[in-house]
N, C-alpha and C positions, 0 to 999 in steps of 0.2 A: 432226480435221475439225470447224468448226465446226456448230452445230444448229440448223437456220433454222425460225422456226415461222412456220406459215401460217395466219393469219387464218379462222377458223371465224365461219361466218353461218345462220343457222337463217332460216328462212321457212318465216311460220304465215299460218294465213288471218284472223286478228278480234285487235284491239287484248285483247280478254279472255284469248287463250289469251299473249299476250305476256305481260300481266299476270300472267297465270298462272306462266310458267318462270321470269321474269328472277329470283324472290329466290333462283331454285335453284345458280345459279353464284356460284361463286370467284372465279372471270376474268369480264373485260369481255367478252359476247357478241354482235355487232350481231345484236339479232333484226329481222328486215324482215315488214312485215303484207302481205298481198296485197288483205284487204277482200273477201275469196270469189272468186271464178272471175276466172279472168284471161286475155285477151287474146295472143297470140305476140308482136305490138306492144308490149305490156305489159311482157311477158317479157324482152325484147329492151332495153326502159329499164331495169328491175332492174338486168339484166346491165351495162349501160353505166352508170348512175348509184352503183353498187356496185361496179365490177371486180369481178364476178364470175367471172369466167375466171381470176383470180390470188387466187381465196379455197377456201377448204373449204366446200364449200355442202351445208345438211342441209335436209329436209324434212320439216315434223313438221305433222302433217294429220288433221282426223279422224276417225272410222272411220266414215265415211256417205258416200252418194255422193257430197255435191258436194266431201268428202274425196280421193274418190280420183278423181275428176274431175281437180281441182286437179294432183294429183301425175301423171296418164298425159299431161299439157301439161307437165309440166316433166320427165319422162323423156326425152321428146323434144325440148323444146329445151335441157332441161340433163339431160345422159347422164351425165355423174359427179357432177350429185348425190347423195349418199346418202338414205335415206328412214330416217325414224326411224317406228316405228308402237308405235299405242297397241291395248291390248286393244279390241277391239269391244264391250265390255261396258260400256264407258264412254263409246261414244259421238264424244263431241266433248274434243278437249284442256282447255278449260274446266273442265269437272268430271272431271277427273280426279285421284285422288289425285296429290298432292304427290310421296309415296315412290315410285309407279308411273311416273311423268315422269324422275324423277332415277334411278330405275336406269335404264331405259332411256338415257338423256343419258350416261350412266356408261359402258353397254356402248359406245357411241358414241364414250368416251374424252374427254366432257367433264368440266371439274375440280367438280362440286356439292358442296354443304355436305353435310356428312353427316349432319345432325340432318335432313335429307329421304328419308335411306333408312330410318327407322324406322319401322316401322306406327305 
């Protein structure tokens, strides 16, 4: 049987925290920004201007409220997203270590370089 792979898409909130994961993968990742708090309407053009209904949808947010703001509007309008989370110790994806982004992406079963799992 052949092994069909499914297009993984990560949605952050700020062009920074993009900047931030993209040098950490192997594979092409489409990350998508939201630009902070977003709309159902909103939600609803991602989904249509991304298929997202025929991708692997992850959500990487960060540990403050308008963090998990973001993610309790995309549980509900996207239910099998998955949620990626960072230690709260750090806040916002932005400053977060490099190594702490890519195990987590890891545990996720994204393919990262591995010179990012080193302290």
């Amino acid at each position: 049987m052949e092994r069909i792979d499914v297009e993984k898409v990560i949605i952050v909130e700020g062009i920074s925290d993009k900047k931030k994961i993209e040098p950490l993968f192997l594979d092409f990742v489409e990350i998508i920004c939201t630009n902070g708090t977003v709309s159902t309407e909103k939600i609803e053009e991602l989904v249509n201007e991304y298929d997202l209904d025929n991708k692997e949808v992850y959500i990487l947010a960060d540990a403050d409220y308008a963090g998990e703001k973001l993610r309790k509007q995309f549980k509900r309008e996207l239910p099998n997203a998955i949620h990626i989370y960072i230690d709260k110790v750090y806040h916002e994806v932005a400053t977060t270590p490099e190594y702490h982004l890519a195990a987590a992406l890891l545990n996720k079963h994204f393919n990262v370089d591995p010179k990012y799992l080193i302290k």
